[in-house]
N, C-alpha and C positions, 0 to 999 in steps of 0.2 A: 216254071216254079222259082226258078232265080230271080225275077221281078217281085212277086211275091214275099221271097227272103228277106229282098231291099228293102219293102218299102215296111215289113213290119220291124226291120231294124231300125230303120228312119223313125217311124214312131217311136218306139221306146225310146230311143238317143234322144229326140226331142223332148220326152215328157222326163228323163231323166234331169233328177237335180241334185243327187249328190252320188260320189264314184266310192267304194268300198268293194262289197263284194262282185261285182262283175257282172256283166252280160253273157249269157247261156241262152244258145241255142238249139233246136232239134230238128233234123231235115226230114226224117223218116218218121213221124208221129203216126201211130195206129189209132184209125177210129172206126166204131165198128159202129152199127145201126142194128138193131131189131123192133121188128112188128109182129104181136102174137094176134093170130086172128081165128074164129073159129073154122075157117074153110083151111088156109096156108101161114104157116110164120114166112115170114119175110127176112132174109137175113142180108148184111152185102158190108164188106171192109174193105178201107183202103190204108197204105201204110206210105203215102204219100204228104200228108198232113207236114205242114211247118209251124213253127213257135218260136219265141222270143220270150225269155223273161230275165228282167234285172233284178238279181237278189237282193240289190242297195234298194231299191224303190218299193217292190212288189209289184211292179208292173207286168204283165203277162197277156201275149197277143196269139194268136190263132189265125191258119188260115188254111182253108183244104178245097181243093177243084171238085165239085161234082159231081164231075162224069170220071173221077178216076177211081169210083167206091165197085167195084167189083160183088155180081151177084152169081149163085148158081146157077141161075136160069139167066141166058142171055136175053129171053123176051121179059123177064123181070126188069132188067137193067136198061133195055128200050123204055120201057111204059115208067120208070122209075125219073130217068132223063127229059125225054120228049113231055109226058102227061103231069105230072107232078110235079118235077122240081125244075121244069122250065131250063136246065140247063143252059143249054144257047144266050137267053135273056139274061139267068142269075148264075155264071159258071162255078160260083164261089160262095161256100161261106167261111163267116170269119166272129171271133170274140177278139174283144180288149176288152182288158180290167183290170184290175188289182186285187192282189190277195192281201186281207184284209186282217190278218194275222203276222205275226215278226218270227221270220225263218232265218235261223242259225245254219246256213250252209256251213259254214265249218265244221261243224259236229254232225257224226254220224246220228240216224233218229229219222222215227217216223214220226209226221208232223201233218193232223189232221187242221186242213184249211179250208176257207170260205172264198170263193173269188165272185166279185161284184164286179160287172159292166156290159157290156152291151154284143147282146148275139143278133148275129145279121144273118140271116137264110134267107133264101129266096128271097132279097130285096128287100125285108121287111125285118126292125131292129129292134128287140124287145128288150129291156135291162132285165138281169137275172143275177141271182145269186146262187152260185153252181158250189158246191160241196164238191172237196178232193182231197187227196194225200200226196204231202211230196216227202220222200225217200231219200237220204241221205246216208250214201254207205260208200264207205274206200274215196272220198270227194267224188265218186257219182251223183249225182243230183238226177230221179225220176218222179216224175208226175202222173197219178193215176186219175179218175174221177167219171161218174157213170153218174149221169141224168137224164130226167125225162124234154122232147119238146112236143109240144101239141102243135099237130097241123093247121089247127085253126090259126093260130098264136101269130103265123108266117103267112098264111094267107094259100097255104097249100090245101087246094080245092081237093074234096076226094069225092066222086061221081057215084050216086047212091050207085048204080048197078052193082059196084064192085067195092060198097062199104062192109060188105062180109069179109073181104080179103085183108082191108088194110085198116091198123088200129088207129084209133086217133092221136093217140100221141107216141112218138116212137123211143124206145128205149136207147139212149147214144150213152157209147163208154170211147173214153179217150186213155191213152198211154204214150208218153215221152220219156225220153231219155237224153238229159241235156248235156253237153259239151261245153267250157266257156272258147267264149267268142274273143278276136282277137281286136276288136274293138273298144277305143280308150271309151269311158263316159265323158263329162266335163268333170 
């Protein structure tokens, strides 16, 4: 996960071009997944998730492994890895964007945001424009936001036997809590 960290700090530093309010980071990001289906809902989080985001820019990057989304059912979390999400092949997904609104980290306030750029699952990279909330209380900076992806979208095959089980697009909510990073910009 430290590789990870690097290289989405790398990014934002590089796409960074002016230095004010700071780079913030978050190493424990919560994401969860649900699929409501008529036979089984599908549920599975991990709280593994990393992010970058520079309050001077709006830039904001994502990145979470796979196989660290923990299910109730361990045969869930096999068929979810091995059959679906190709794990092995695509261990990772990940967003970079920008939020597309001017956030006052200094001041305390909730502040409904748009983030536009590019979500990669499974190998495959769709632009989106994801809706969120970032929170700003005591100089905490947190980030919420819950959207949909469609498996088609990513190219995640679902095998009719077992399309009663799994919905076609799955419900993902995200949760951060950022910390500033001790990293100058230019």
């Amino acid at each position: 996960m430290k590789f990870i960290t690097i290289v989405l700090l790398a990014w934002v530093i590089h796409h960074t071009q002016a230095s004010g309010q700071g780079i913030y980071t978050s190493k424990n990001v919560r994401i969860t997944l649900y699929s409501s289906a008529p036979i089984e809902d599908i549920k599975a989080a991990t709280n593994t998730g990393v992010s970058v985001y520079n309050a001077s820019t709006g830039e904001l990057a994502y990145s979470v492994a796979i196989p660290s989304f923990q299910f109730e059912k361990s045969l869930m979390q096999e068929h979810f890895n091995s059959d679906y999400m190709e794990s092995d092949k695509f261990p990772k997904a990940t967003f970079k964007g920008k939020i597309q609104e001017q956030v006052d980290v200094s001041k305390d306030g909730a502040y409904a945001v748009t983030v536009t750029g590019d979500l990669t699952v499974h190998g495959m990279t769709q632009k989106r424009s994801i809706p969120g909330t970032i929170t700003v209380k005591n100089g905490v900076i947190s980030m919420t936001s819950e959207f949909m992806v469609k498996c088609a979208d990513h190219h995640i095959t679902i095998p009719s036997i077992v399309f009663h089980n799994i919905a076609e697009s799955i419900k993902m909510n995200v949760s951060a809590i950022y910390l500033p990073s001790n990293i100058k910009t230019k």
